[in-house]
N, C-alpha and C positions, 0 to 999 in steps of 0.2 A: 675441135675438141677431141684429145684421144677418148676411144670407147674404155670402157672397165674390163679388164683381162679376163676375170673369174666370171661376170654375170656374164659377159659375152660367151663363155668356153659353154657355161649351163646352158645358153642357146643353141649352141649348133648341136647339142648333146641331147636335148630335153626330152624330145619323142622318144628317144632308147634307154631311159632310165626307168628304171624299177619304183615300185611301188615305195620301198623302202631310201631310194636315193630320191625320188619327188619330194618325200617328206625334209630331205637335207636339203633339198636345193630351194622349195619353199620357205623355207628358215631365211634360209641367205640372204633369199629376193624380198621378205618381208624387213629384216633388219639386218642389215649389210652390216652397221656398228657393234652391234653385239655379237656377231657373229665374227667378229675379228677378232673381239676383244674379252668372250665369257671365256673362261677353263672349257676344254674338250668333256668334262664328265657334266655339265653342267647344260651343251649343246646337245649330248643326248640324253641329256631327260627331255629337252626342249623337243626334238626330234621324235621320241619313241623308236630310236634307234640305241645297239651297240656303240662303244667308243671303236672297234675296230671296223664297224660300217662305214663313220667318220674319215679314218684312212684310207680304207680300199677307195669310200668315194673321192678324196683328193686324188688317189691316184688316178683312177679311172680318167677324171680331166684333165690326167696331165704335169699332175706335181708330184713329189716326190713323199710327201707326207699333210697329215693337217694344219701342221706347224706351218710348211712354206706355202700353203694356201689363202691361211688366216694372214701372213706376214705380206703377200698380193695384194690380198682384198683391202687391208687397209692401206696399203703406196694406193690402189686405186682411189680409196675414198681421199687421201689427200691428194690425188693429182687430180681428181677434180674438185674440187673446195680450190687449191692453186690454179685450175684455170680460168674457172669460173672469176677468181676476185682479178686474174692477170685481163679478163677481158673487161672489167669493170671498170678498171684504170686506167687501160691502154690499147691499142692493137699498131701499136710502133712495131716498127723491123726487127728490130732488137727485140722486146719481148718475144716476137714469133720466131723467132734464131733460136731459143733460147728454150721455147717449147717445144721447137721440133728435134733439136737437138738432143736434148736431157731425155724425151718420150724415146730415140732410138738407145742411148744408149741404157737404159732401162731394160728395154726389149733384148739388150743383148748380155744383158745380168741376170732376167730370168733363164734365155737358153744355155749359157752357163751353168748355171746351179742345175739344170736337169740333165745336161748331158754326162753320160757316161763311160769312160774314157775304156773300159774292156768292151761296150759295144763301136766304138769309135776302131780301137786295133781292129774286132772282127770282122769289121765292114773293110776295111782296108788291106788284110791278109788277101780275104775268099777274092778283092779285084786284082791285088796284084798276082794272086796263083795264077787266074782264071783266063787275064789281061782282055777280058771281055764282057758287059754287061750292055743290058738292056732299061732303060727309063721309061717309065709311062709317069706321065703329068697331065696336068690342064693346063691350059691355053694359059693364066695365070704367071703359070708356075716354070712358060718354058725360056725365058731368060738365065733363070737358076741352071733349067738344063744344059743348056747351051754353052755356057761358061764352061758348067764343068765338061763336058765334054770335047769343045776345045783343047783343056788342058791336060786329060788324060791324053788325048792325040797325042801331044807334046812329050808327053812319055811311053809312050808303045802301048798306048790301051785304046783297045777304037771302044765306041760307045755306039747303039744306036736309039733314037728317042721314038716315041710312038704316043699321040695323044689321044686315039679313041681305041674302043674296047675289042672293036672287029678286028683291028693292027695288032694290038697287043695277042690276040688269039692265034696269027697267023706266025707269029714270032716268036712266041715266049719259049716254041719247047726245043729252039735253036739254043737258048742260052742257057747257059748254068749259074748265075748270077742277077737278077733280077732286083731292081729300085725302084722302089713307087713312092713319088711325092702326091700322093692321093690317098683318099679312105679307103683299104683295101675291101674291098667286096668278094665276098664269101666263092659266088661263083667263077671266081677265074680260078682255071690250074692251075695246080701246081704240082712237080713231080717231086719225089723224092731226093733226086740227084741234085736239085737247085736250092739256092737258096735268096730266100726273101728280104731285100732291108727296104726297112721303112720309115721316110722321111717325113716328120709331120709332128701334130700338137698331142698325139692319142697313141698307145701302146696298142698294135696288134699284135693279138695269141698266136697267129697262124705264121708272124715274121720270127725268121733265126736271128735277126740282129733289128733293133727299134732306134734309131738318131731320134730324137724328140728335139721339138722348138718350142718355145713358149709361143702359146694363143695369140694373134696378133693381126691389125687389121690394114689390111691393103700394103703397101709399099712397106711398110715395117715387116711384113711377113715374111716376104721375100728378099729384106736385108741379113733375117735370119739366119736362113736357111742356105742365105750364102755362106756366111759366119761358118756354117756347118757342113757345109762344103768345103771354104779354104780349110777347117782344121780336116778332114777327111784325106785333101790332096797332099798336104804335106806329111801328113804319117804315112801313104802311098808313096811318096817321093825318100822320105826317109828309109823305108822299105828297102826300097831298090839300092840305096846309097852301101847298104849292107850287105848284100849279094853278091 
């Protein structure tokens, strides 16, 4: 059964939310339906928050506004009420084609609608001036890398991957362009001259350029993020075509 986008985002999130976004996210987790479906000035009375708390907290997780938050939460509450009654009837082939199919392409209409096509050129400029970056990922995550880095090869861009933090420390202040498909943490350097892009479900402050994916669990994740990588290499490749 796919997990729920939005309660799941509030989980990996929970511990770092404020006093004032616990009381939003409380809300959610007590009535998921209403909270789909009241008016924004009507969930902050419910809250004792601002209607602009409401916002910055969608964004915070990952969306784009309250609108396409609430418009998640409820595809969640119907796809599960839809799986729940598909497992009641059946668990034929066909039905499960049919789940697993519809939940990816789902997953790749939420990273759609968050991504944004001036941090997409940025990221794709700073690699083709640079013709050189650095990846750090998890273990997870290094399929995604590997691909892409393969295919820059293919175009004159070496790439090198690093998965623990000791590597990334001995490495980073060789590159001028840096990708992290990870939460970025506070204390890795960063210098001035480089710049940070960041691959993942959550905006960092500290990145010059953000690729966002929707929230997503296990092998959907990382269909994403592919997603977000083929449209990366071919604005790279477009790049070049014009030079």
């Amino acid at each position: 059964m796919s997990m729920p986008i939005v309660l799941n985002q509030l989980q990996s999130i929970e511990h770092l939310l404020s006093p004032v976004e616990k009381r939003i996210a409380a809300l959610i987790k007590e009535s998921p339906l209403d909270f789909a479906t009241l008016p924004g000035k009507t969930l902050a009375v419910q809250a004792e928050v601002s209607g602009s708390a409401l916002v910055r907290f969608s964004q915070r997780i990952g969306f784009s506004g309250l609108r396409e938050m609430k418009l998640v939460l409820m595809r969640d509450l119907h796809m599960l009420e839809h799986e729940i009654q598909l497992r009641q009837k059946t668990d034929s082939t066909s039905a499960l084609i049919h789940q697993t199919f519809n939940g990816m392409q789902e997953a790749l209409k939420r990273t759609e609608r968050l991504l944004d096509f001036k941090q997409i050129d940025g990221a794709a400029e700073v690699i083709e001036l640079e013709k050189r970056v650095l990846i750090y990922c998890q273990t997870d995550q290094i399929s995604v890398a590997l691909d892409f880095k393969l295919r820059l090869a293919e175009i004159g861009i070496s790439c090198d991957i690093v998965q623990t933090y000791e590597r990334y420390l001995k490495l980073a202040s060789y590159f001028k362009v840096v990708m992290m498909m990870d939460e970025y943490k506070p204390e890795q350097p960063l210098s001035s001259h480089q710049t940070l892009i960041m691959l993942g479900h959550q905006v960092s402050p500290r990145a010059q350029v953000n690729l966002l994916s929707s929230y997503e669990q296990d092998m959907t994740s990382r269909l994403v993020q592919h997603a977000v990588i083929d449209v990366l290499y071919m604005k790279i490749r477009h790049l070049q075509s014009i030079t």
